[in-house]
C-alpha positions, 0 to 999 in steps of 0.5 A: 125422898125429898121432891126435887126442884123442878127445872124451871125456877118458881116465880117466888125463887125469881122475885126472891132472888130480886129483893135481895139483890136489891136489898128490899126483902126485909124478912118477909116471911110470906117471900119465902114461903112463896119461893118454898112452897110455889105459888099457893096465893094466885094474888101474891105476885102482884102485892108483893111487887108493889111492897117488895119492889115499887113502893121501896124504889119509888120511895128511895130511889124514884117513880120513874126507875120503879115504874120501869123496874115494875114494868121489866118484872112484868114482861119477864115473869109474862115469858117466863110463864110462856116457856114454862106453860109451852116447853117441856123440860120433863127429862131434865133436872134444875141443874141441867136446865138452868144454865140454858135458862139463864145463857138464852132467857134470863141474861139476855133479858138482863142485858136488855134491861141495862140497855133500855134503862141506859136510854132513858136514863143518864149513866156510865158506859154500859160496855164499862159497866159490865165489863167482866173485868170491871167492878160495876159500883167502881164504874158507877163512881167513876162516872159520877166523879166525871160528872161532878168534875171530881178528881179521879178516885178520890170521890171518898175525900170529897165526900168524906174530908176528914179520917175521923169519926163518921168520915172515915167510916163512911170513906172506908166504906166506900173505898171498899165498895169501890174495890170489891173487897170482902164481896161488900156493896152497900145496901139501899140505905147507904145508897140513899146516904151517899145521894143525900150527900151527894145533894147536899154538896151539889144541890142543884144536881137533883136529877143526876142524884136520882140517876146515881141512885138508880145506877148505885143499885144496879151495879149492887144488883150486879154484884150479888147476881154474880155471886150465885152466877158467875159467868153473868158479867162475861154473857150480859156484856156479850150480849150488849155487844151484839144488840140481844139477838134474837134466839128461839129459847123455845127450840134450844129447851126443847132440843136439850130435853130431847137429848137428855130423855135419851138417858131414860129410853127404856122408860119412854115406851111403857110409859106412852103405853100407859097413858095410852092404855089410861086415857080417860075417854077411851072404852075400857070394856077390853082393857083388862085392869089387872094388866095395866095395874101390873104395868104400873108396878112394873114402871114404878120399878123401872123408874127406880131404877133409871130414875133415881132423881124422881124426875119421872115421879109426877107422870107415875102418880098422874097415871095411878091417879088416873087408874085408882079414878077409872077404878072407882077409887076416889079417894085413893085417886086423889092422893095420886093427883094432889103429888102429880099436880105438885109434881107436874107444875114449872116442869111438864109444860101443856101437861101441867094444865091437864093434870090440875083441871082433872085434880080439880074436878076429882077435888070437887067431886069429893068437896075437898074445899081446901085442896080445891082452892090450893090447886085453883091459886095454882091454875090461875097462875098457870092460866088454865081458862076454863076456870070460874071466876074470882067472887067477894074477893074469895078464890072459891067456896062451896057453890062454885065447887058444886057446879065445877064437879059437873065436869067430872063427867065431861073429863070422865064420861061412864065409858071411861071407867073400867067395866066394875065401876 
């Protein structure tokens, strides 16, 4: 059975979706392996905002919005990491948290967004702008006829006076652009077009031409946000009313994943019992193997039962791993880790980080270089601490994994392992 999405959106999913709506993706094929896969390069993030995001803005539309775009993506991922490496939402699927998600999280920081780049930068009304009855780029228009002192609703013949050849495609262009029709916004080429039109007629109109730009490509951004999510203009626009308010996101995601953990209470106690009876440093001199292997199949069926959306799977493989490893069973062990750190990660919160430091140092036992460096990428995003550092401009090699299996023992102390091992 395929793995499901894990409540929280990736970081690749998020900067997926940005570069479309903004029209900078351009193919790239490592985007998509990223928003695919997760985060398998710690440094992806960073180089891929400077190609996909700053370079593109800076070049089309100016170093001012793409300095303020770049700055916005950084403190959105920086919280966004925050609730992921805090909150649990280990009881819920994608569909269930995102709408919470996008209602406390990530729509009000969008309204945010509009709201200072409406300070610094000229532009139209933001309540007009994001009205859910108003089509954004109509509104970018509207204000730019206003500022041009151009008749209302007829910017298209200004800009193109004739209906013939060039002109009259590029005025149906923008009429439909204008009314929304066929879903179509222009791309960040045409965007550049209309401003180098826009200058050639009024050329001494350089900074209102830069801001037209900016504002043409977020209303474009609006549009293609609004198509996956369709309540975005209505909860944007009533939190540009009300200033943003203040919400604990951290309590509404927590509450709900109570709530939802209710469903799947006849899980809830052999699961403790497991990681009770599993726990890595207790002594195991009374603590019979054979039972706790038969309450890992007894649990295993229990969540095929409850769990038919493999919700629940990363904290079953986490425990096998833990027992094959207790065991003595290395091997078999790190099969169970490499899944449950697949599993664990933009879903358990503070888990996430115990399960890879002790995938990490099982890895490293066994001098799986390869997996070692996959699982480090990972921590290092998630800001697991107790990593080394990053050397010659490599995320590991075989040194550096010796020395970090000498946390085996400290994650794994003798008295740990059961009485055979």
């Amino acid at each position: 059975m395929k793995a499901p999405l894990p409540p929280y959106p990736m970081l690749g999913e998020c900067y997926r979706e940005l570069a479309v709506a903004l029209g900078t993706k351009n193919s790239n094929r490592e985007l998509d392996r990223w928003a695919r896969e997760g985060d398998f390069d710690w440094s992806l993030e960073a180089r891929l905002k400077n190609n996909l995001i700053v370079e593109p803005l800076a070049q089309k539309v100016g170093i001012e919005f793409s300095v303020f775009v770049s700055e916005v993506c950084d403190w959105t991922c920086q919280r966004h990491l925050a609730l992921i490496r805090e909150i649990a939402l280990d009881a819920m699927t994608r569909e269930e948290a995102l709408p919470l998600l996008l209602e406390h999280h990530l729509l009000p920081g969008l309204a945010a967004f509009l709201i200072n780049l409406r300070k610094g930068i000229d532009g139209p009304d933001l309540n007009t702008f994001i009205h859910p009855d108003q089509n954004p780029l109509d509104v970018v228009f509207c204000w730019v006829e206003s500022c041009l002192d151009i008749e209302s609703s007829t910017i298209a013949k200004h800009f193109y006076p004739t209906s013939l050849g060039n002109d009259k495609n590029g005025r149906e262009a923008l009429n439909r652009w204008r009314d929304g029709s066929k879903d179509q916004c222009p791309d960040l080429a045409s965007i550049c077009a209309i401003a180098d039109l826009t200058a050639k007629i009024y050329p001494d109109c350089i900074v209102e031409i830069e801001h037209l730009k900016a504002w043409l490509l977020v209303a474009r951004m609006i549009v293609k946000f609004e198509k996956k999510i369709p309540e975005l203009k209505a909860q944007v626009h009533q939190n540009i009313i009300e200033g943003v308010p203040a919400r604990d996101i951290g309590y509404v995601l927590s509450v709900s994943n109570v709530q939802k953990s209710s469903r799947r209470d006849v899980l809830i106690e052999p699961g403790l019992m497991l990681g009770h009876r599993l726990r890595r440093t207790t002594d195991k001199r009374n603590n019979g193997r054979h039972e706790i292997s038969v309450a890992l199949e007894n649990f295993e069926q229990t969540l095929i039962q409850y769990d038919r959306e493999g919700i629940c799977d990363y904290y079953l493989n986490w425990m096998k791993g833990r027992y094959y490893l207790l065991s003595g069973e290395y091997q078999e062990a790190l099969k169970f880790y490499e899944q449950a750190a697949d599993g664990a990660l933009y879903r358990s919160g503070g888990t996430q980080n115990e399960v890879l430091e002790e995938a990490l140092a099982l890895a490293a036992k066994l001098g799986k270089l390869p997996l070692y460096k996959r699982l480090k990428h990972r921590a290092i995003v998630f800001g697991l601490d107790v990593l080394p550092p990053i050397s010659d401009k490599q995320i590991a090699n075989q040194d550096e994994m010796k020395k970090w299996s000498e946390n085996f023992t400290r994650l794994f102390p003798p008295q740990g392992h059961f009485p055979t091992v």
